[in-house]
N, C-alpha and C positions, 0 to 999 in steps of 0.2 A: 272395498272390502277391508274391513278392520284387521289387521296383522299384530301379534305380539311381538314386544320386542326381543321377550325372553321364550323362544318354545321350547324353553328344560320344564316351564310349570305344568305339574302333575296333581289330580286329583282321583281322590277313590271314590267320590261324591257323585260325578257325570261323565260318563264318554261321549265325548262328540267324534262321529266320523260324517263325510256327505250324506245327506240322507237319511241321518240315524243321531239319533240324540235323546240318551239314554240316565233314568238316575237312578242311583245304588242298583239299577239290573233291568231295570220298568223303563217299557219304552215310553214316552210322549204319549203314542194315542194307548198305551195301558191306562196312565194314570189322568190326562186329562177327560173330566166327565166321567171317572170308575174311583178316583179317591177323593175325599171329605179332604179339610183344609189343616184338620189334627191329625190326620192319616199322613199328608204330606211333609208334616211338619217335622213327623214322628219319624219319616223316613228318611228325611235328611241328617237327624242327630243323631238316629240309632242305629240309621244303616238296613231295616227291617220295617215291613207294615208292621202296624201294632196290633195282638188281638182285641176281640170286641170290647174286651173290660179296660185295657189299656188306651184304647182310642178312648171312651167313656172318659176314662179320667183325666186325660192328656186335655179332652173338650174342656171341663170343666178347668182346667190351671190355666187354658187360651182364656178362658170367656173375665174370669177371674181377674185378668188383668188389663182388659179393657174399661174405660175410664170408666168412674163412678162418683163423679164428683169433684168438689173442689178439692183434692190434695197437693199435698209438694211433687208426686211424680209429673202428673199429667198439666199441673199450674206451671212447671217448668218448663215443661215441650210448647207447651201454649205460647209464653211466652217468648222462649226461642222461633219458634216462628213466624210470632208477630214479628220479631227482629230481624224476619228475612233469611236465616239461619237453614240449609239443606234439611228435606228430609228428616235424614240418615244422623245429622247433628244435632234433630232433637229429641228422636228416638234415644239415642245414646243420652241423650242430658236426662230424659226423664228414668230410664233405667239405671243410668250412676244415681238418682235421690233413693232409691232404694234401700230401705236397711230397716232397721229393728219393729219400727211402729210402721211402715209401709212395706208391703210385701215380704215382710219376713218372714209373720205368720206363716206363710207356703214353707218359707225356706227351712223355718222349723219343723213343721208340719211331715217335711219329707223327708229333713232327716229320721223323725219320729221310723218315717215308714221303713226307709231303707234298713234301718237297726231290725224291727223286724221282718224284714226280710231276710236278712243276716242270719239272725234267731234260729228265724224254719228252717232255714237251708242248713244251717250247722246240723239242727236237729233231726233233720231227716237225711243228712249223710250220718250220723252217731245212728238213729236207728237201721240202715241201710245195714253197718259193719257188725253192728249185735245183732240183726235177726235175718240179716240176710233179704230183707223186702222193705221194698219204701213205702213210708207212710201213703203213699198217695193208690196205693194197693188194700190198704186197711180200712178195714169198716172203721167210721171213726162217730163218735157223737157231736155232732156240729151245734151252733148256734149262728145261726144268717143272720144278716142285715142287708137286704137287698136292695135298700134304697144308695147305701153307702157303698155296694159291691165287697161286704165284708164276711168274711168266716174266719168264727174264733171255734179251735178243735178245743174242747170241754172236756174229754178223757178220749184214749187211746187203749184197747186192749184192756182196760180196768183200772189205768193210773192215771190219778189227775196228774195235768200239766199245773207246772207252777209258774 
């Protein structure tokens, strides 16, 4: 039986007791065969299953980063281990090629998103304080994009958003 040398090490990530072995709250037989592999993944970074639209988009940033060719990420882990090189060492080698013209696009992408997210939420705590009800109580005039899982609100109450 594998013994720690340190048992101070703590995580908020997995409980293990006999018998029970547990992550962010979901036991073993909850999530084995009842969660997707972007649902798992999602629960281990964020602590939470994702809803349906967030597992969606979480799929497509996994699928996104499996290989697609010859580039410098995935030519590098190649290459590390043709050289023998763990796993785990050439995962990390192809993730450090990472940057402006490989995978960035995402990286920008989602700062794009996070800023509006930013946006709505300031803007629907500012209309919370002035009217007293959150926009997401308010008839609103939308415009979908349901391929993308997007809604742009077009006016609110009679005033265009800017």
């Amino acid at each position: 039986m594998l013994k720690l040398k340190n048992s101070d090490l703590r995580t908020s990530i997995t409980q293990v007791e006999r018998n029970m072995l547990k992550t962010q709250g979901f036991s073993q037989e909850e999530i084995i065969g009842n969660f997707s592999f972007p649902e798992m993944v999602y629960l281990l970074l964020k602590g939470e299953k994702p809803s349906g639209n967030h597992e969606k988009m979480f799929e497509a940033v996994l699928v996104s980063f499996c290989d697609h060719g010859i580039t410098p990420p995935s030519t590098i882990s190649k290459i590390m281990a043709s050289a023998g090189s763990p796993v785990n060492v050439c995962i990390a080698g192809g993730i450090l090629a990472f940057g402006e013209n490989h995978a960035g696009a995402i990286e920008n992408a989602m700062k794009i998103f996070q800023e509006g997210v930013k946006i709505s939420d300031a803007y629907n705590d500012l209309h919370q304080k002035l009217h007293g009800s959150s926009l997401r109580n308010i008839e609103t005039k939308v415009k979908r994009y349901p391929d993308l899982d997007i809604v742009i609100i077009q006016k609110i109450q009679g005033h265009e958003n800017s």
